[in-house]
PAGU-369103 format. One record per residue: residue number from 1; x, y, z of N, C-alpha, C in turn. Coordinates in pm, 1 decimal, padded with zeros to 6 digits, m for minus. Example, Ala and Ser with C-alpha at 12.3 -4.5 7.8 and 13.67 -1.06 7.14 Angstrom:
<rs>
resi | n_px | n_py | n_pz | ca_px | ca_py | ca_pz | c_px | c_py | c_pz
1 | 01319.0 | m00569.0 | 00780.0 | 01230.0 | m00450.0 | 00780.0 | 01320.0 | m00330.0 | 00780.0
2 | 01285.0 | m00225.0 | 00708.0 | 01367.0 | m00106.0 | 00714.0 | 01290.0 | 00003.0 | 00787.0
</rs>
This chain:
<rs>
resi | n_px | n_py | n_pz | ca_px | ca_py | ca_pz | c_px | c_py | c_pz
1 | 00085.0 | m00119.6 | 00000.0 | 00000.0 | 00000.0 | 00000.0 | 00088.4 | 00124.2 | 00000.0
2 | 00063.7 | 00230.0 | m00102.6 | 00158.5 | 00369.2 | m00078.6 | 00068.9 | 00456.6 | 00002.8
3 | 00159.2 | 00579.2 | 00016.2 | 00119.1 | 00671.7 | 00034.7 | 00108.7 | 00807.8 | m00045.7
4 | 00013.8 | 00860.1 | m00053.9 | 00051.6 | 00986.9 | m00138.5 | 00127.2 | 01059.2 | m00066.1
5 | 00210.4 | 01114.0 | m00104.8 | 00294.6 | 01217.1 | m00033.2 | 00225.4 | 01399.3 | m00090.2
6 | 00187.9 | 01436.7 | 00038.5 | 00118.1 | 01549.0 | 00011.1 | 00173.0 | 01678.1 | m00052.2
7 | 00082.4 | 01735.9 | m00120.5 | 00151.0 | 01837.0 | m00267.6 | 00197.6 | 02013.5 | m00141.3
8 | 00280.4 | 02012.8 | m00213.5 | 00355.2 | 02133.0 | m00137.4 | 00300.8 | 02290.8 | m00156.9
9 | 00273.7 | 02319.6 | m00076.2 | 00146.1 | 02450.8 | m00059.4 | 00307.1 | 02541.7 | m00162.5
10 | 00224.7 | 02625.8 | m00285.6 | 00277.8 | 02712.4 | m00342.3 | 00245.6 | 02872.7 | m00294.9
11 | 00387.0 | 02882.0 | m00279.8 | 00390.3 | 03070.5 | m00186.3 | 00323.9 | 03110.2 | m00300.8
12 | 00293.2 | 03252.3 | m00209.8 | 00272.4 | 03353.0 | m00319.1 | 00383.5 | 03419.8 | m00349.1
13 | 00389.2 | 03516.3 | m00443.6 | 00549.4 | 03566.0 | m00471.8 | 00653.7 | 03659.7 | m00348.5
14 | 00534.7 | 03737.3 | m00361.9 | 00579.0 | 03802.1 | m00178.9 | 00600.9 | 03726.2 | m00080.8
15 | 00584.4 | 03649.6 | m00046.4 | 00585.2 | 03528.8 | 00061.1 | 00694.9 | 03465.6 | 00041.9
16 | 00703.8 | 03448.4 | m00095.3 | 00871.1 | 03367.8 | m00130.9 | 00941.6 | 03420.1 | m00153.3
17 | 00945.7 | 03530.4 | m00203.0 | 01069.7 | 03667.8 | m00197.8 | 01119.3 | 03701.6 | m00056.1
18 | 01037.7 | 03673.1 | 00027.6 | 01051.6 | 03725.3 | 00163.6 | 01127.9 | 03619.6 | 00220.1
19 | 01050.1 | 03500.9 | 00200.9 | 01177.2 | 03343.8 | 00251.9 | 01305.5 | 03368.2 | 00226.2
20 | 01327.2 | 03374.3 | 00083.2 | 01429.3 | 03402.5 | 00020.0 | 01550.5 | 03495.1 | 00073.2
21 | 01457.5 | 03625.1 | 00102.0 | 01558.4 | 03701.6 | 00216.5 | 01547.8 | 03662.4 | 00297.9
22 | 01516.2 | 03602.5 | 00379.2 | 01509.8 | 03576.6 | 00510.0 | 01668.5 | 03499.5 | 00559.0
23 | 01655.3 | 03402.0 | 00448.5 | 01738.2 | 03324.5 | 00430.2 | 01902.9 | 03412.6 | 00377.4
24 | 01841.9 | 03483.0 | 00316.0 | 01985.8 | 03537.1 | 00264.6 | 02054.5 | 03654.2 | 00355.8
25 | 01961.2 | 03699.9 | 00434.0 | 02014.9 | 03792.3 | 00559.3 | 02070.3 | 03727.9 | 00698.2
26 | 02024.6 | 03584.0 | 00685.6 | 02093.3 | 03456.1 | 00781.1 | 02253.4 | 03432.2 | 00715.9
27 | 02259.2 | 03370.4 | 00622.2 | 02359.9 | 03360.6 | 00564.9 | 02469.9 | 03425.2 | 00525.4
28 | 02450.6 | 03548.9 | 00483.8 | 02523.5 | 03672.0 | 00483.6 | 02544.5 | 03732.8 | 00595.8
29 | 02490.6 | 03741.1 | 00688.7 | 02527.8 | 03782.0 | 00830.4 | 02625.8 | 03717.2 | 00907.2
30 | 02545.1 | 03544.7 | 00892.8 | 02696.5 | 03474.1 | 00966.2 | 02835.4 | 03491.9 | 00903.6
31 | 02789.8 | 03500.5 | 00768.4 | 02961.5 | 03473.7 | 00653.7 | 03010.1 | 03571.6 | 00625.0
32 | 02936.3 | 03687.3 | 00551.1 | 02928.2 | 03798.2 | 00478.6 | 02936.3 | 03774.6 | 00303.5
33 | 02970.5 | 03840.3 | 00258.7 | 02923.0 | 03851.0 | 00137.3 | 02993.9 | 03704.3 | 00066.3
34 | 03144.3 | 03737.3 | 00046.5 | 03241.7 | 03622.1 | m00008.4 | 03235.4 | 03477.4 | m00010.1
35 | 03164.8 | 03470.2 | 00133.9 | 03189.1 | 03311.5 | 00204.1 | 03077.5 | 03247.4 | 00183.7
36 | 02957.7 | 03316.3 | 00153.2 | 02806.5 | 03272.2 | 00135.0 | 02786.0 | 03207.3 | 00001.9
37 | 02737.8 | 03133.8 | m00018.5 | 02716.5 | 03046.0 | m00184.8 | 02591.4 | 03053.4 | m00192.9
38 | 02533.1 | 03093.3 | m00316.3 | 02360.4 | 03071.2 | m00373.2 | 02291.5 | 02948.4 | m00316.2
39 | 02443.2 | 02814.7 | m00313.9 | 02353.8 | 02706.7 | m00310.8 | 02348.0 | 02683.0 | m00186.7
40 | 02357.6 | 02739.4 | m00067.4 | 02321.2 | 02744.0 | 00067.4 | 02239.7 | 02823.8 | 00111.5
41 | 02184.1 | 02932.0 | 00064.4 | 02101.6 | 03033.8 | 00028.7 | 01970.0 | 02963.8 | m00034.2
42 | 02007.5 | 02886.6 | m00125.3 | 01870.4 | 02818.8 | m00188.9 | 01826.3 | 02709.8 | m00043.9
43 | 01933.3 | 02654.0 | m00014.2 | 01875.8 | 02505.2 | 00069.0 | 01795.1 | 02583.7 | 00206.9
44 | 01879.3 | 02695.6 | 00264.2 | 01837.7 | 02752.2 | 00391.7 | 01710.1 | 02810.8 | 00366.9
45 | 01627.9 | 02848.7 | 00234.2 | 01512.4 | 02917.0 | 00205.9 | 01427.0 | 02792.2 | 00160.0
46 | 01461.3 | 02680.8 | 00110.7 | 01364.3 | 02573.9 | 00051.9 | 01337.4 | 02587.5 | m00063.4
47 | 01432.8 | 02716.9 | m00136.9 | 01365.8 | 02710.8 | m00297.1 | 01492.5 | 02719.8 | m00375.0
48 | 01477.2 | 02675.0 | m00511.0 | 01577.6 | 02642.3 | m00582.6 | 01681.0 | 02751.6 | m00624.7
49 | 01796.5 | 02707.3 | m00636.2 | 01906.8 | 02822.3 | m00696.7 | 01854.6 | 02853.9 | m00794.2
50 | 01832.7 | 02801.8 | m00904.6 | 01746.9 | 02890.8 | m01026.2 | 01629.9 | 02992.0 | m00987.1
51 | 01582.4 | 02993.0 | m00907.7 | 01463.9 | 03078.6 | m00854.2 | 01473.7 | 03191.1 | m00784.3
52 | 01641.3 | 03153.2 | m00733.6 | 01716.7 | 03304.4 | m00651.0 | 01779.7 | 03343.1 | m00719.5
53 | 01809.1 | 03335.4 | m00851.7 | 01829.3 | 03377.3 | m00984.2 | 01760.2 | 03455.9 | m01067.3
54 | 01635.1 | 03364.6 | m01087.2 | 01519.8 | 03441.2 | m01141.9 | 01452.5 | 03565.4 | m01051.3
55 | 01455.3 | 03527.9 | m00898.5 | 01429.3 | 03673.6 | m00864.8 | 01509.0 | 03783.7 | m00881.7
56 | 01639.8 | 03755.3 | m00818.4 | 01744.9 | 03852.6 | m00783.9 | 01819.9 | 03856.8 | m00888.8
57 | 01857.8 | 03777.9 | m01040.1 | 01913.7 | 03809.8 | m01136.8 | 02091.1 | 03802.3 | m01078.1
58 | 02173.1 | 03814.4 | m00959.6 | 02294.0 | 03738.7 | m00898.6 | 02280.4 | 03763.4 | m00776.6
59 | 02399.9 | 03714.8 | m00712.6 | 02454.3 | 03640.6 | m00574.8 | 02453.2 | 03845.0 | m00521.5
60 | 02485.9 | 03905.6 | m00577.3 | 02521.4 | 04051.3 | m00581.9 | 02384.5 | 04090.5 | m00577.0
61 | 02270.8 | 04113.6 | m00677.4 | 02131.4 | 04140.9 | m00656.6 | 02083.5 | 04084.4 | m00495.7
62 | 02091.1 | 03982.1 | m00480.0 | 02013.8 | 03958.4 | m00407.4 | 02076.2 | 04013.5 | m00268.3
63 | 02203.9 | 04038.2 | m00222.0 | 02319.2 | 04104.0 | m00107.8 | 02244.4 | 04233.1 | m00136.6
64 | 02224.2 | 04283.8 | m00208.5 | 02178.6 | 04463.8 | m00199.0 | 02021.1 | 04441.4 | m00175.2
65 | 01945.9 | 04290.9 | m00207.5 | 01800.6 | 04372.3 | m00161.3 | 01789.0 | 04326.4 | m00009.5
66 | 01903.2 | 04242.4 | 00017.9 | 01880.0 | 04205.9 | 00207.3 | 01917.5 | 04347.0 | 00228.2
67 | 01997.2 | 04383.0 | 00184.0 | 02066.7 | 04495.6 | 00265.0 | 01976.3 | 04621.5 | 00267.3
68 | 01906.5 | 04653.2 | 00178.5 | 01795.8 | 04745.4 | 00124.7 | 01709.9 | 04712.1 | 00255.9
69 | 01659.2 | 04590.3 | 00209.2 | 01510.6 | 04590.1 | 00325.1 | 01558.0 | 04635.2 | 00483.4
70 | 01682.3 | 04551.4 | 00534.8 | 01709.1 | 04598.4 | 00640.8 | 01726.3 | 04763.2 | 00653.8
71 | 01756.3 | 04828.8 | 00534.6 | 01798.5 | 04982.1 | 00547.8 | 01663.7 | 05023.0 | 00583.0
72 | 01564.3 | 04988.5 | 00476.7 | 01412.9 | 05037.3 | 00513.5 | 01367.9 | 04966.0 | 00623.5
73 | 01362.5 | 04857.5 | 00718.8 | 01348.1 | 04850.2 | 00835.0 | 01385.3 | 04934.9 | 00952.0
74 | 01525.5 | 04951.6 | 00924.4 | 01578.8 | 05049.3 | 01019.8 | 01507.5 | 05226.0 | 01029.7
75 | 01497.9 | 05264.0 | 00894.1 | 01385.2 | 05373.0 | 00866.0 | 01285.8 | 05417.3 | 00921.7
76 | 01226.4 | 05273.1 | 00969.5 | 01096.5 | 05228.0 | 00973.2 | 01079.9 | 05270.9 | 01139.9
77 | 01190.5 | 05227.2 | 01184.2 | 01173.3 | 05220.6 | 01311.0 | 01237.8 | 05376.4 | 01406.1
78 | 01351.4 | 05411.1 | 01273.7 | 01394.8 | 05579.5 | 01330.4 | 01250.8 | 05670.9 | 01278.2
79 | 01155.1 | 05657.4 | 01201.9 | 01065.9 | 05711.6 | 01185.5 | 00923.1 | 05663.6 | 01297.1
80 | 00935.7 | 05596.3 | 01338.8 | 00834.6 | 05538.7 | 01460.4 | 00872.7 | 05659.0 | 01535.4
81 | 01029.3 | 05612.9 | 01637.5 | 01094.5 | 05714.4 | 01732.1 | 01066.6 | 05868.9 | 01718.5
82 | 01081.7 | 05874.5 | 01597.0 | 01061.8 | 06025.4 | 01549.4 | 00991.4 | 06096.4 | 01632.0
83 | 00863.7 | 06067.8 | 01531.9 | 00713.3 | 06069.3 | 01599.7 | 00648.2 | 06055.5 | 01697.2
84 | 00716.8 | 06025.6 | 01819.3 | 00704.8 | 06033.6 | 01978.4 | 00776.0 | 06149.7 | 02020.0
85 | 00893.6 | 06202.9 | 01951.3 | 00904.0 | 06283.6 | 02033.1 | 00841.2 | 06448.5 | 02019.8
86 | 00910.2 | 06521.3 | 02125.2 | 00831.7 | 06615.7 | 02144.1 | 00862.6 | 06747.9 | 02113.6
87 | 00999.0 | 06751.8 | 02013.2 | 01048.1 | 06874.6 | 01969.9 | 01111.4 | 06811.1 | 01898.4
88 | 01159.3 | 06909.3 | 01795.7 | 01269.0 | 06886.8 | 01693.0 | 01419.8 | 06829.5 | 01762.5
89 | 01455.7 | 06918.6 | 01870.0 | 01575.9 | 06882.5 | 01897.5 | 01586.9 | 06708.1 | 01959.0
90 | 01471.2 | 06704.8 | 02075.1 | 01442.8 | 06590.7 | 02131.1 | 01429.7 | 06451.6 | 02001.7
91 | 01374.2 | 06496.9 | 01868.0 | 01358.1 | 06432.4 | 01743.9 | 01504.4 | 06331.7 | 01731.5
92 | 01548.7 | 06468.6 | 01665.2 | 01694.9 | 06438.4 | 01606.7 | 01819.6 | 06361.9 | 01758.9
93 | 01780.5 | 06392.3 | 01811.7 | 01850.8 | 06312.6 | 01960.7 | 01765.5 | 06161.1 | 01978.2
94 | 01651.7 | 06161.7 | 01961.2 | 01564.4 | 05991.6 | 01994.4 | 01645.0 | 05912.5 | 01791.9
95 | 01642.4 | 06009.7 | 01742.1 | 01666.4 | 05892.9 | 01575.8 | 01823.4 | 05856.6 | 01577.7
96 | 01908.8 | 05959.5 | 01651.1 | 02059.8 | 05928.0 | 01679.7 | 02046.8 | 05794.8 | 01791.1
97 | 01998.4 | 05822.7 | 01887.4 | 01979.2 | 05677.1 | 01997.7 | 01957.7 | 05584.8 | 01956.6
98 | 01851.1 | 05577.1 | 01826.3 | 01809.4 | 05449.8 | 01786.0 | 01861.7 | 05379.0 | 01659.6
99 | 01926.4 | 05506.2 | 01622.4 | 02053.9 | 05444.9 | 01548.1 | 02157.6 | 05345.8 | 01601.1
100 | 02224.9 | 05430.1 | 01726.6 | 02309.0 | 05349.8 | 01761.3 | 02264.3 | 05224.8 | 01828.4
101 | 02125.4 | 05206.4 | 01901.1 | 02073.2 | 05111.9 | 01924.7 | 02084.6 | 05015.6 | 01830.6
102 | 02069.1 | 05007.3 | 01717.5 | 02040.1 | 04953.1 | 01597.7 | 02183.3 | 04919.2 | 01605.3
103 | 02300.3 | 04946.1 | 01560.1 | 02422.5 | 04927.2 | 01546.4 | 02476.6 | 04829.3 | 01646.8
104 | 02476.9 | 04838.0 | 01786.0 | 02494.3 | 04754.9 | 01885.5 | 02383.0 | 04576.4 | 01914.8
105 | 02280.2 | 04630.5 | 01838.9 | 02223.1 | 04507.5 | 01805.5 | 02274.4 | 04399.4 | 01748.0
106 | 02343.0 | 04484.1 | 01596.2 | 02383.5 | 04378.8 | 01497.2 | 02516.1 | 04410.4 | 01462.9
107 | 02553.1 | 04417.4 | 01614.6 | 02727.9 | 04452.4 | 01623.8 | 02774.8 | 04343.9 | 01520.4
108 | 02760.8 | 04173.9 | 01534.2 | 02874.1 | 04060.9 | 01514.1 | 02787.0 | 04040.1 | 01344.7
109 | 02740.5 | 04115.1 | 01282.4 | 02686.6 | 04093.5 | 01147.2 | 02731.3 | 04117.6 | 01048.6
110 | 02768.6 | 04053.7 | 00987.4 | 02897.5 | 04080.5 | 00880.8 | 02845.3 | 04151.8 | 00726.6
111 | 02703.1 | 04205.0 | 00709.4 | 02671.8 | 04248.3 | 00624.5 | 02645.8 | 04428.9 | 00705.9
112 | 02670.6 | 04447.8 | 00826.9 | 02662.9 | 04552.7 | 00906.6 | 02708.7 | 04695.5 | 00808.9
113 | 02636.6 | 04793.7 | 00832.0 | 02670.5 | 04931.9 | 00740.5 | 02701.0 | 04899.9 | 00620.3
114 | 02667.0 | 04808.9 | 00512.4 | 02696.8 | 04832.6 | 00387.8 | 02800.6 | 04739.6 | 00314.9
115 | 02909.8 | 04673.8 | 00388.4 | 02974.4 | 04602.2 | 00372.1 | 03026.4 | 04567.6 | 00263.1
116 | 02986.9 | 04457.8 | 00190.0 | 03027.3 | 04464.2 | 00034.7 | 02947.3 | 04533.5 | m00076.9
117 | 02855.5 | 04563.6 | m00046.0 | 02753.4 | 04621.0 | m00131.8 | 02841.9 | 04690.2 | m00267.4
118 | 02763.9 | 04724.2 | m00376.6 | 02814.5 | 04774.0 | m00450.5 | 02802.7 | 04972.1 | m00403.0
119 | 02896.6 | 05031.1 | m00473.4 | 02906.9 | 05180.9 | m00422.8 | 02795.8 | 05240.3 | m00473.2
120 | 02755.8 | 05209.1 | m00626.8 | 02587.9 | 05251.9 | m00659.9 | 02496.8 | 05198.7 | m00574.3
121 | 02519.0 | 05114.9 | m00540.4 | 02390.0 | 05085.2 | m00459.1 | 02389.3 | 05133.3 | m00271.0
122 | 02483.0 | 05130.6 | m00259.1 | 02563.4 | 05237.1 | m00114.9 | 02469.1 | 05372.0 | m00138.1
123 | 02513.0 | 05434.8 | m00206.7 | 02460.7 | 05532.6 | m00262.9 | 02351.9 | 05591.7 | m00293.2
124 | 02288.9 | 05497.0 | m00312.1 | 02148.5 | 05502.9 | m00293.1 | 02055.5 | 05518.7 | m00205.5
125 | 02109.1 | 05377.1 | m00130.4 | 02057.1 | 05389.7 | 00027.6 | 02083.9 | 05508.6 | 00106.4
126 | 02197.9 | 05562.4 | 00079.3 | 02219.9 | 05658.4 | 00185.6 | 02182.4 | 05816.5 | 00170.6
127 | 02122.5 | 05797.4 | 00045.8 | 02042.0 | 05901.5 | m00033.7 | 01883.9 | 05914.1 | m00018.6
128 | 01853.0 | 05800.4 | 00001.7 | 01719.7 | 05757.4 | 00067.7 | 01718.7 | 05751.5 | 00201.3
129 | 01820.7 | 05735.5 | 00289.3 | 01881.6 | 05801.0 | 00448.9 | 01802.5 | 05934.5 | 00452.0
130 | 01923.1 | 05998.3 | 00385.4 | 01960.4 | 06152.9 | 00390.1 | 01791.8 | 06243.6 | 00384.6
131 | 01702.9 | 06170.9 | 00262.5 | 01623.6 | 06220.4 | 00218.6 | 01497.6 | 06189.6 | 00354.8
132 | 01473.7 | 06103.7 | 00418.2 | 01411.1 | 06076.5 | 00522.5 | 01452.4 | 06169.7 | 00679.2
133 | 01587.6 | 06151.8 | 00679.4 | 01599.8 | 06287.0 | 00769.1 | 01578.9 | 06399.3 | 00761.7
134 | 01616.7 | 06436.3 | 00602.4 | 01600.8 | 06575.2 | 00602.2 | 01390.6 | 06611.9 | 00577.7
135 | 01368.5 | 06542.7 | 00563.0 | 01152.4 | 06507.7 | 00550.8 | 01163.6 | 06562.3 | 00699.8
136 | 01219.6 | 06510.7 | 00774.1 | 01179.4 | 06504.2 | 00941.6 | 01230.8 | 06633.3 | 00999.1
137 | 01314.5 | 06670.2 | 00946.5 | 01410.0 | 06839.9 | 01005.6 | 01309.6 | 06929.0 | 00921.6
138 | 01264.9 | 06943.3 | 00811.0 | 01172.5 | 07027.6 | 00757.2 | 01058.1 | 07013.3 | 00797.5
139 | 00978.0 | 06864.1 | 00880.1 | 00863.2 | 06916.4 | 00932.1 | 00849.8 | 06963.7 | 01039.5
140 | 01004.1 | 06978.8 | 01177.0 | 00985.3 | 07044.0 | 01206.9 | 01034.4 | 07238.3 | 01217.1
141 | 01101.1 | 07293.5 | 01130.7 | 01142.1 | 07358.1 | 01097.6 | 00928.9 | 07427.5 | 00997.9
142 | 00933.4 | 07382.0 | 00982.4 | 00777.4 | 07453.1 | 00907.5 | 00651.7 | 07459.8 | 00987.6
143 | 00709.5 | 07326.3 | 01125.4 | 00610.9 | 07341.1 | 01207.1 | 00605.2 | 07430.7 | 01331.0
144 | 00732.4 | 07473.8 | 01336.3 | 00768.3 | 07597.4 | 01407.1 | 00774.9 | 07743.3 | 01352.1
145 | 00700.9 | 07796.6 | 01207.1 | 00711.7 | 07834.9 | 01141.5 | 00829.3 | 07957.2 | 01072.8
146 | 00913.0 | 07851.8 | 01069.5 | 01029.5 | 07845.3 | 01042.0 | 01113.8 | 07880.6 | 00914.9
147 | 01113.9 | 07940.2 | 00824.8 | 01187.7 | 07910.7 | 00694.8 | 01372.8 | 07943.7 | 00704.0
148 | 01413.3 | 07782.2 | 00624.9 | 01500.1 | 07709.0 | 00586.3 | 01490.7 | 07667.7 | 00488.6
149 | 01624.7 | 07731.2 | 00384.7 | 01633.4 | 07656.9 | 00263.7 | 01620.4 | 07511.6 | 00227.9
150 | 01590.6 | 07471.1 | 00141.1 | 01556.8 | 07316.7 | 00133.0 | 01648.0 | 07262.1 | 00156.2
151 | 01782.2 | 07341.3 | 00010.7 | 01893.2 | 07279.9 | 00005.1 | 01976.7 | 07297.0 | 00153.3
152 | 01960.4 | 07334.0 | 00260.7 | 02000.2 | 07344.5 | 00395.7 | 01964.5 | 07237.2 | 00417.0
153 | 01856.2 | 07194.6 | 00444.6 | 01775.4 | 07085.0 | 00507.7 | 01842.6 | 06949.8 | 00433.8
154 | 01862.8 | 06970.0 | 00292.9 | 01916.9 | 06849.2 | 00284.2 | 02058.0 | 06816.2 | 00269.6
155 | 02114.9 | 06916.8 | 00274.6 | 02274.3 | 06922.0 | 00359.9 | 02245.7 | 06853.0 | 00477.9
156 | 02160.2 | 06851.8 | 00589.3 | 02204.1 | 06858.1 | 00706.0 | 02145.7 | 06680.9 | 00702.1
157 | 02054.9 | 06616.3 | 00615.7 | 02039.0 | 06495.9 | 00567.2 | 02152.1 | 06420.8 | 00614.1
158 | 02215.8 | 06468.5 | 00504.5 | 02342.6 | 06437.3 | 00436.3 | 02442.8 | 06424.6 | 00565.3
159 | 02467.6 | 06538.7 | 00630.6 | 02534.2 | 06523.8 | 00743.0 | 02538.0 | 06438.2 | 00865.4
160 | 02433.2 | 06400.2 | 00872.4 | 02399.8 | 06353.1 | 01005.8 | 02426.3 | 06172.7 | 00892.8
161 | 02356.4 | 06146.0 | 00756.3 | 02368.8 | 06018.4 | 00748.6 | 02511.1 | 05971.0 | 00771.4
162 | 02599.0 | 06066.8 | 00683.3 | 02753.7 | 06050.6 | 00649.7 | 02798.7 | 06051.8 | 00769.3
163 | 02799.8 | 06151.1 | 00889.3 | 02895.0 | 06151.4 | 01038.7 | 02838.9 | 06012.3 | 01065.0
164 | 02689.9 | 05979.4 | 01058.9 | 02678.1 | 05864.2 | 01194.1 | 02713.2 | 05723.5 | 01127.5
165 | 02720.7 | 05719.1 | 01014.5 | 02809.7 | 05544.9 | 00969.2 | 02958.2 | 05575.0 | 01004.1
166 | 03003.6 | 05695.3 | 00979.5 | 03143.0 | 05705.0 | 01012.0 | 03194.0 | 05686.4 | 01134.6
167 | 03072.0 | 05719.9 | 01239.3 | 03100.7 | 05681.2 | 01394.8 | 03101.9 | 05617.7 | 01448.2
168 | 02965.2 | 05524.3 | 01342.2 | 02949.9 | 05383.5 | 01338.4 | 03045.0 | 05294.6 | 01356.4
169 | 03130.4 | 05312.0 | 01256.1 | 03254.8 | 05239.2 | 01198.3 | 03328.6 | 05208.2 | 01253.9
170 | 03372.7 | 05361.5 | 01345.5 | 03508.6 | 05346.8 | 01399.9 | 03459.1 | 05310.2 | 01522.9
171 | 03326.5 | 05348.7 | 01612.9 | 03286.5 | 05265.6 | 01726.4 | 03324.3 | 05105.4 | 01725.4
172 | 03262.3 | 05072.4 | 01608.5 | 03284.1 | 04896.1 | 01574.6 | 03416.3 | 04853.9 | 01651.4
173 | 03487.3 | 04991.0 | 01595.0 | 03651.3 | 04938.2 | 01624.2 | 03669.5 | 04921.9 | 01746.9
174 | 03613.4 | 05003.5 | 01836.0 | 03653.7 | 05055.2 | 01990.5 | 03554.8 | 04991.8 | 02085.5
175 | 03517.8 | 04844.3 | 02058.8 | 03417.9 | 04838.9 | 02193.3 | 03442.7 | 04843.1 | 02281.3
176 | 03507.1 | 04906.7 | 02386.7 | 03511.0 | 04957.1 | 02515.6 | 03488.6 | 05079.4 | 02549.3
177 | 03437.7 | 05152.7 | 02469.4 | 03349.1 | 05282.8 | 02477.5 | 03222.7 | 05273.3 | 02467.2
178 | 03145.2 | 05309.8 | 02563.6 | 03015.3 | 05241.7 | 02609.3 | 02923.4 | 05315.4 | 02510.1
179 | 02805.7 | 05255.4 | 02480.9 | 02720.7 | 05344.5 | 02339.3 | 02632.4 | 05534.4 | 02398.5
180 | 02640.6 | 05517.4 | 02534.0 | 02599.0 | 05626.2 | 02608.2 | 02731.8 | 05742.6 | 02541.2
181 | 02816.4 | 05668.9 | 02605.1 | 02951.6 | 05776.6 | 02520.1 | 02960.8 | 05853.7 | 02418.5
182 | 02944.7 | 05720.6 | 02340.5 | 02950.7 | 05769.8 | 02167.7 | 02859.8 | 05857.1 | 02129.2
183 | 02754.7 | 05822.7 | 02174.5 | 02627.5 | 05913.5 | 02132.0 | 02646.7 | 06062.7 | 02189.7
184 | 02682.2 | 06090.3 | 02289.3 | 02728.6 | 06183.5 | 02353.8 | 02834.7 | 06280.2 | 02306.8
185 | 02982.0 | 06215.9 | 02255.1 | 03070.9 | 06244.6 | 02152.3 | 02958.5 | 06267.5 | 02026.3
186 | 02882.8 | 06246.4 | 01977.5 | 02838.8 | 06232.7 | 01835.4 | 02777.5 | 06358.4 | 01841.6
187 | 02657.1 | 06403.1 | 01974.5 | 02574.1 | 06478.1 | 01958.9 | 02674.0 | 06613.8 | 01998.3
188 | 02770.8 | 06597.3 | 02056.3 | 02866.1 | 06705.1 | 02083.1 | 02919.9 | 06771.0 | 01955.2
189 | 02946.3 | 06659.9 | 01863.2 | 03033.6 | 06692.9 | 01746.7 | 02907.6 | 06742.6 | 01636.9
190 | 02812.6 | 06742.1 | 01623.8 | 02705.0 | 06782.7 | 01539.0 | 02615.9 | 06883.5 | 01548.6
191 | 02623.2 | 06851.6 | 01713.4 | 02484.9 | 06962.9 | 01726.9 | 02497.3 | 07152.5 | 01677.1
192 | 02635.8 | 07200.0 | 01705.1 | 02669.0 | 07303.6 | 01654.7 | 02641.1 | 07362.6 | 01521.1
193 | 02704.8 | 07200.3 | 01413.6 | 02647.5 | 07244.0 | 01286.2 | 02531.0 | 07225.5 | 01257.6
194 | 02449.8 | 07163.4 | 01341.5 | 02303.0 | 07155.0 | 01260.0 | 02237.5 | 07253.7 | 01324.6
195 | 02256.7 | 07348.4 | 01479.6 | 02186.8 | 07445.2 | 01501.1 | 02277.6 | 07604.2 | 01351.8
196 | 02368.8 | 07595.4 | 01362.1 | 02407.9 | 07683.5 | 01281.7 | 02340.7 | 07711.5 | 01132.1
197 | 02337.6 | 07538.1 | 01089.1 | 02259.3 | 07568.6 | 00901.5 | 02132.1 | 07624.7 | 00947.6
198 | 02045.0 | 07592.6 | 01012.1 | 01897.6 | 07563.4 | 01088.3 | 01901.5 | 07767.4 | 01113.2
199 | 01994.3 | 07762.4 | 01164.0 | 01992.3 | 07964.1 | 01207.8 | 01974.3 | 08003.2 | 01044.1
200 | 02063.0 | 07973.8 | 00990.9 | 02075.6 | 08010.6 | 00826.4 | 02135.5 | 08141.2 | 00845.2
</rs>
């Protein structure tokens, strides 16, 4: 007597795009970019190397959309913070905290700040950074009725994305400087120039 062996529920595409990363932000995290193979990537998600192909088109596509989603996760969640607080300054001080929160999370992650990514695609992200901070400094700058050049506002984007991976970085280097510190050093070293563009 057999058995039928029961037919395998088919994802929907979103559902399997999402496995797919799931899997590839496991893998790339423990290894990082070099050490990770498609065909461990396929087995750890349940779907075929041709299929992480056909989505992601290479081993490279698919490293920039883990890295993407996590960028827009992180977004996700400095824009939550945002929005609790209760002034601009208090703003830009809760999205720096939860930055570095974020950083100390996924201290031992080897796809951490950008890593191998390609520089166009670096670039991007951190342009889509820049452009989300500077959304958040202009609403409150208009909600205080305020006028600031745009192009100010998105200088100061720019500033705050570029200083805080750079602090990022070299924190990585120094863990025995506690994250209270750094943040402290960070908001010391910034706050001058961003009240100064902000004066205009």
């Amino acid at each position: 007597m057999t058995t039928a062996t029961p037919a395998r529920r088919r994802l929907p595409r979103g559902e399997r795009e999402e496995q797919m990363l799931d899997a590839g932000e496991r893998i790339f995290g423990m290894r990082g970019f070099r050490s990770a193979s498609m065909d461990e990537i396929a087995e750890a998600s349940g779907i075929t190397k041709a299929l992480l192909y056909q989505y992601f088109g290479s081993k490279e596509g698919l490293y920039e959309a883990c890295l993407e989603r996590g960028r827009a996760r992180l977004f996700e969640q400095l824009q939550a913070v945002a929005d609790k607080a209760s002034s601009p300054l208090r703003r830009l001080r809760a999205v720096v905290a939860a930055y570095f929160d974020y950083i100390d999370e996924h201290r031992g992650s080897a796809w951490l700040l950008y890593a191998d990514a390609s520089m166009d695609a670096v670039n991007e992200m951190r342009s889509r950074n820049a452009e989300v901070l500077a959304a958040l400094i202009m609403r409150d700058v208009n909600g205080a009725g305020g006028s600031v050049r745009a192009e100010d506002v998105e200088l100061l984007g720019h500033l705050i994305v570029g200083s805080g991976e750079q602090v990022a970085r070299w924190w990585l280097e120094h863990p025995e400087l506690s994250k209270e510190d750094v943040i402290a050093r960070f908001h010391a070293a910034t706050d001058g120039a961003i009240a100064a563009v902000l004066r205009g």
